[in-house]
N, C-alpha and C positions, 0 to 999 in steps of 0.2 A: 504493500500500500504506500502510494506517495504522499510525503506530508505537505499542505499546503500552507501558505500565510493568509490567515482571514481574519477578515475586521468586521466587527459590528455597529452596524449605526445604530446605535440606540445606548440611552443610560443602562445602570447596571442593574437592573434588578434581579429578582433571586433566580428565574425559569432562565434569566439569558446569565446570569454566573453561573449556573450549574450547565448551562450549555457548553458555554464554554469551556469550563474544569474538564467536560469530558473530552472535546473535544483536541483539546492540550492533551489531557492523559494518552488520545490513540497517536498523539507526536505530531499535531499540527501546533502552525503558532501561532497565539493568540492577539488580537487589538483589538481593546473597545473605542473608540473616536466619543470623544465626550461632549465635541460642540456640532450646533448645526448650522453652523453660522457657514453660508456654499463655496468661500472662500478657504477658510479655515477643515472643512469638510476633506476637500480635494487637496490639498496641503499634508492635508495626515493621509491619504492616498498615494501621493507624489512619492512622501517620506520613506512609508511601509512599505511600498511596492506589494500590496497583495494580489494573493488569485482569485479569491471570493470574498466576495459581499453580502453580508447576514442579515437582514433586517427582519424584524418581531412585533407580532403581535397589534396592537392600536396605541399610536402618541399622539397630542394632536399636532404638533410640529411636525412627527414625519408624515401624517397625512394633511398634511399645508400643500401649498405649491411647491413645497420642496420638491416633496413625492414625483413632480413632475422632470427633476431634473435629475430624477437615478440613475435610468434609462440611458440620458447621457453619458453620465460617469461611468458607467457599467463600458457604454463601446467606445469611450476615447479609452480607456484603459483596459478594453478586455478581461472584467470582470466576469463571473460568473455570479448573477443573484440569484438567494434560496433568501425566501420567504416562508418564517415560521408563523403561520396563522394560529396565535395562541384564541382568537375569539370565535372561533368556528364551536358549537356550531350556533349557537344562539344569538352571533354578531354578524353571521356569516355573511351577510346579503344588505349590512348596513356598513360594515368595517373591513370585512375581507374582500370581499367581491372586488368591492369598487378601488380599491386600494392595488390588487392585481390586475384589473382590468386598464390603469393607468402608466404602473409600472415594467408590466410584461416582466415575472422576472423569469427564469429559466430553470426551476423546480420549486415548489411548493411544499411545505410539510405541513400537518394539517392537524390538529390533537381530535378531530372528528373522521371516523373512518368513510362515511357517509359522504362526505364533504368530497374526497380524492377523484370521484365521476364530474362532478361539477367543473373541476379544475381543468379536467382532462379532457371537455366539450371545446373548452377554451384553447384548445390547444398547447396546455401549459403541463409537463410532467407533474406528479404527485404523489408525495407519501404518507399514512400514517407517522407520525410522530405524537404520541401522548406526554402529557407530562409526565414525571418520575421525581425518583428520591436522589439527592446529593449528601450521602453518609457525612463528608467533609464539612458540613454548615449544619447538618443536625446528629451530635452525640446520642449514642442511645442510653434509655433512662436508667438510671441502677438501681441493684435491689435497696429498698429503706432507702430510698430519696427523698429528702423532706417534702411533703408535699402541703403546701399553703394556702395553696386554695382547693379547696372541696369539687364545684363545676365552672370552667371556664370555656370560653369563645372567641376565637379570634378570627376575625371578619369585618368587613363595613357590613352598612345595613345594603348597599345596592341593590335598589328596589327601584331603579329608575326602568326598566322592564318586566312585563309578569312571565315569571318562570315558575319553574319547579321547585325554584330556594321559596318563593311564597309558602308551597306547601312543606316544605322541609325544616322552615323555621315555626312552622305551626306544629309542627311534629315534636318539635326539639325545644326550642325556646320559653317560645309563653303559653306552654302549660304548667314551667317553673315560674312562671311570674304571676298565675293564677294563683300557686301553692305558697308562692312567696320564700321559695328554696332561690338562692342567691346567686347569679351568674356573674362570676368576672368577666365582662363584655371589652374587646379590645377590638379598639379599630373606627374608624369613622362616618360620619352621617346620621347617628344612631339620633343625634338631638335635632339636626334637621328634619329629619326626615315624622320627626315626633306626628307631625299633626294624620301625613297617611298611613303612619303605624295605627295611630287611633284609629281609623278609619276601615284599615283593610283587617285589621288584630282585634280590634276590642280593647285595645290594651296598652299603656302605657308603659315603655323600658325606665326603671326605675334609676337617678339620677348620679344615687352611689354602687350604680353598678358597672356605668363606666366606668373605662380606667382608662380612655382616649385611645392618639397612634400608637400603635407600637411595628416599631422595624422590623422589617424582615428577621436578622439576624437575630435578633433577642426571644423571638416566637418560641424558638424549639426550649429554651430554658422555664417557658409557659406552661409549653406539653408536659415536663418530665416534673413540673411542680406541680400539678395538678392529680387528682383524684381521679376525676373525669372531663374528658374535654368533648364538645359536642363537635360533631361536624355536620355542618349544614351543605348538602348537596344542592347545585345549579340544573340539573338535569337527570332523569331519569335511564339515557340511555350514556353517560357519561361520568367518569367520577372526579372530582373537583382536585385541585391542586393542592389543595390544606390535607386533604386526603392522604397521601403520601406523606406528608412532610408528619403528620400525627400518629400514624402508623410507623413510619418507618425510624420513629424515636425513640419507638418503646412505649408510647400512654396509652393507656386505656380511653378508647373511644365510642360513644354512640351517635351513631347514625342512621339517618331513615334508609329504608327496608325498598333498594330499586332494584330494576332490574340490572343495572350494571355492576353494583356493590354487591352481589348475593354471588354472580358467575368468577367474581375475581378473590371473596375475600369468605373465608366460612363464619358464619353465626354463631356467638359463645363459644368461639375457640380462638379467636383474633380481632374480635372488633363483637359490637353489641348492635345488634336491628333494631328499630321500632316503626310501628306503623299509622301508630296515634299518639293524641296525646296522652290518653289516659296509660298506655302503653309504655310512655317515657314514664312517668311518674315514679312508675310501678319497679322499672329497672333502674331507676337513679335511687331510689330508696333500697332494694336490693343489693346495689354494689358498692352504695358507701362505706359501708362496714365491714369490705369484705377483700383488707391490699392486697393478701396473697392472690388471692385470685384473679382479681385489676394488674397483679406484677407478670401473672401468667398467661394472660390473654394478650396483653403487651407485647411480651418476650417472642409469643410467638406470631404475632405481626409485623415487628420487626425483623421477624428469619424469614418473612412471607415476602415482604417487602426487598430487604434484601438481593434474597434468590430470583426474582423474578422481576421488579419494576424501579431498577436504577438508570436514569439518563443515560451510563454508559453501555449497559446491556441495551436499549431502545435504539440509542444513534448507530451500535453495531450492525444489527439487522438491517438499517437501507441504507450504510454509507455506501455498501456497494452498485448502490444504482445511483447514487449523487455522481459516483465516482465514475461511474462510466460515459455521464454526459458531459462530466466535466471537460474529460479528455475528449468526447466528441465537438464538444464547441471548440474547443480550442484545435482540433484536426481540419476542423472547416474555416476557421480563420484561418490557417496556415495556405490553405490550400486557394482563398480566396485571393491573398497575395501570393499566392502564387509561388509561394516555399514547397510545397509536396506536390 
């Protein structure tokens, strides 16, 4: 396998550092470009001399006009762009679509399997890429680790679409805020968005339950402190990215009962289903009392996690078709000047 030099336009957040990590680890070399400023952009291009261009997910900078000037930078320099469409599938058609559709870039990854036909109408290659777990940014939990808070959440409220987290957090959330069992709530929107929680909940999130932003990187010291951490699923045939990152830390998790979390992850042996609320109630009062067993269902989501759903085992499986068009684009430039 050839190693290539690739930069990323985009900040670093935790799905494009762990992309990276791995990507390093199979012996590529890695640059994130931190400005978008078109001069500056192409500057750190010049610099790096790379082969591929990474771009992710939804900014609203990279989808400015920027976005329109990829395209170029891609054929004055002979780039090759891969596009991780982390918003598929629920953004797909307001964020991804239109975002490739402007771009063109020259493979797609897609964290919706569903999605990869759509790309491919377009004439645009495509692969599964889900999200996964980066061991290196989240320790897994240890036996007797303090744990301080009882049940926690880390999430915005993102409610600005009706999804499946609607029902998920009906599932999970405020039927503790009925019981008046306490959630450490981490993460943003929760006090804006107060009036259509009233609305669409019944229910008011209670003020000392926030506990505001918290960084990516500080999350996983969340999970292993916690008793129980809820994970609130966005889609029923998909499994969320907190997902991973709670699982593959070692906490003990509950989560509503989908179809995609039942085929990848087994019930009361690595993770905890529910399907109602009366449902949560019933297993949060169950499993408070009970670490050994919160340390065991843990321990073996973490070995689940592990073995099977780490970014590096994910990007394995279709570097070798990135890699083959790689070297295609680049055989047909040569050939267009007239080198082969």
């Amino acid at each position: 396998m050839k190693a290539y030099k690739i930069l990323f336009l985009d900040h670093r957040t935790y799905c494009i550092n762990s992309l990276g990590d791995s990507l390093a680890q199979m012996g590529h070399k890695i640059m994130y470009q931190p400005s978008w400023v078109p001069k500056e952009v192409e500057s750190g291009i010049a610099y790096f001399k790379p082969d591929i261009l990474i771009t992710v997910g939804y900014n609203r900078r990279l989808f400015s006009l920027f976005a329109d000037r990829i395209a170029g930078l891609c054929k004055k320099y002979g780039l090759f762009h891969l596009y991780w469409a982390t918003e598929d599938l629920i953004n797909h058609k307001d964020w991804s679509l239109p975002y490739v559709q402007r771009t063109r870039p020259d493979l797609v990854w897609s964290i919706h399997p569903g999605c990869i036909k759509k790309y491919e109408k377009l004439g645009i290659p495509a692969s599964y890429l889900n999200f996964g777990f980066n061991p290196r940014m989240f320790p897994k939990k240890k036996r007797g680790a303090k744990e301080i808070y009882d049940i926690s959440f880390v999430g915005s409220a993102h409610l600005f679409k009706k999804t499946y987290r609607y029902d998920s957090l009906q599932h999970l959330l405020f039927p503790l805020i009925e019981i008046g069992q306490k959630v450490h709530i981490w993460g943003s929107d929760w006090q804006k968005n107060e009036a259509l929680i009233a609305k669409e909940f019944g229910k008011t999130v209670p003020r000392d339950w926030l506990q505001g932003y918290l960084l990516y990187g500080k999350s996983g010291s969340v999970y292993c402190s916690s008793k129980i951490v809820l994970g609130v699923q966005n889609a029923v045939d998909q499994v969320s990215q907190r997902t991973f990152e709670i699982l593959g830390s070692g906490a003990f998790m509950i989560t509503s009962r989908t179809q995609e979390i039942t085929e990848m992850f087994e019930d009361k042996k690595e993770l905890v289903l529910t399907s109602s609320p009366e449902e949560t109630i019933e297993l949060v009062r169950y499993y408070l009392n009970r670490p050994e067993l919160r340390y065991k269902i843990g321990a073996n989501a973490h070995r689940k996690v592990i073995e099977n759903y780490t970014y590096r085992q994910h990007i394995t499986k279709i570097w070798p078709k990135a890699e083959f068009l790689i070297k295609l684009k680049w055989r047909k430039g040569l050939q267009r000047r007239g080198v082969l």
